[in-house]
C-alpha positions as CSV (number, residue, x, y, z in Angstrom):
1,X,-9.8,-5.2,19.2
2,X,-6.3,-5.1,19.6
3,X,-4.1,-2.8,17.4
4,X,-7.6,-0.6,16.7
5,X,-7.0,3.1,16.8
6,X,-9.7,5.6,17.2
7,X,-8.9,8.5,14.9
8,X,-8.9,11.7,16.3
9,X,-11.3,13.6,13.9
10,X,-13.7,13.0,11.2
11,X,-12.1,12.6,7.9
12,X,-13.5,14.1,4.5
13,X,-12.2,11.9,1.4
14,X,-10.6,14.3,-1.2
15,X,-8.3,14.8,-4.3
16,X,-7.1,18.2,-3.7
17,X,-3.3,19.3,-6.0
18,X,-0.6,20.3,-3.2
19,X,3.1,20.9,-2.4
20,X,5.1,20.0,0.0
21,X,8.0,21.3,1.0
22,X,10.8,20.6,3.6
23,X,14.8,19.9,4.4
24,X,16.0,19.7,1.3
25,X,12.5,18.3,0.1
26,X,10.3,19.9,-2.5
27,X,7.5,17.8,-4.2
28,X,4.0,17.7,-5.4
29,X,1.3,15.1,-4.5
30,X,-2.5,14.6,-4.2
31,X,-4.7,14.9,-0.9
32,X,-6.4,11.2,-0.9
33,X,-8.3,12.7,2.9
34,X,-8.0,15.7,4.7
35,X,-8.9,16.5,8.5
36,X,-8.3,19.1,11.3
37,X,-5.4,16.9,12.8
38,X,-4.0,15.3,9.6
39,X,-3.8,14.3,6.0
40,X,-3.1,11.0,3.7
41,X,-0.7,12.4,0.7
42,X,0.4,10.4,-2.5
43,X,3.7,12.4,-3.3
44,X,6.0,12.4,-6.0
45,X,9.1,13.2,-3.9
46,X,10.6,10.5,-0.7
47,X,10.0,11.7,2.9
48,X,10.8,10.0,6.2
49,X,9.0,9.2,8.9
50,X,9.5,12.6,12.0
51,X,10.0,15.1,8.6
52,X,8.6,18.3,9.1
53,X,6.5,19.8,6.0
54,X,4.9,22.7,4.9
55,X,1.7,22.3,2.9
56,X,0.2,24.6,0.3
57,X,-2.9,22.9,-0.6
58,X,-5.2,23.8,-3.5
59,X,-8.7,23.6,-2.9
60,X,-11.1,22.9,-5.2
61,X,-13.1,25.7,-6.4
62,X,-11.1,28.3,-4.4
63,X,-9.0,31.2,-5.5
64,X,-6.8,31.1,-2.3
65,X,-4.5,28.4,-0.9
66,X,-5.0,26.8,2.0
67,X,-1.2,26.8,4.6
68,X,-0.4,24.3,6.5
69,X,3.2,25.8,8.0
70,X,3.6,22.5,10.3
71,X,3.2,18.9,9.3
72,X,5.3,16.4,10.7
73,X,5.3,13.3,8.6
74,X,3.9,10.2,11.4
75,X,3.9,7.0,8.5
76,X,5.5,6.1,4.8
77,X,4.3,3.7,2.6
78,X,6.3,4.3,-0.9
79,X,5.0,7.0,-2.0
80,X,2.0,7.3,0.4
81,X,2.8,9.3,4.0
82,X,0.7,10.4,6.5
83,X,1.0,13.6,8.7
84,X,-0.4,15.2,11.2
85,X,-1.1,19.0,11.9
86,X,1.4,20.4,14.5
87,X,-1.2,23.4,14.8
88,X,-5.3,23.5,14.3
89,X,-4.6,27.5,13.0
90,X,-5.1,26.8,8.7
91,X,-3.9,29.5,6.9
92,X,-5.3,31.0,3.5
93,X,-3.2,32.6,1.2
């Protein structure tokens, strides 16, 4: 099983709205899933791989937004990145 990576958390599939935002990077994409150590994001606006984001995420069905302050950008795929969760403390706003 070469090349097989045992993920870190369990993953809960989701479409949840959100912004990003960064260096000189502002954009909006879509949750595809979401876990305690890291998300998959469709975005409309380029990152690169070792970017550090900050995540307002809108939850279905709740009032407040959920903060991530710290999300470095690990893989990018066009307009598909992955990041993971430089803290386990989730805001809501």
């Amino acid at each position: 099983m070469a090349g097989f990576v045992m993920r870190k958390g369990q993953r809960i599939k989701t479409f949840a709205t959100m912004r990003y935002f960064g260096d000189r990077v502002a954009g909006e994409g879509i949750i595809k899933d979401l876990s305690l150590s890291g998300s998959y994001i469709i975005g409309n606006v380029p990152v690169s791989i070792g970017m550090v984001l900050a995540l307002h995420i809108f939850v279905p069905g709740e009032a407040e937004l959920l903060l991530i302050e710290r999300a470095t950008v690990k893989w990018v795929t066009r307009a598909d990145f992955g990041v993971d969760f430089d803290t386990h403390e989730l805001k809501v706003a």
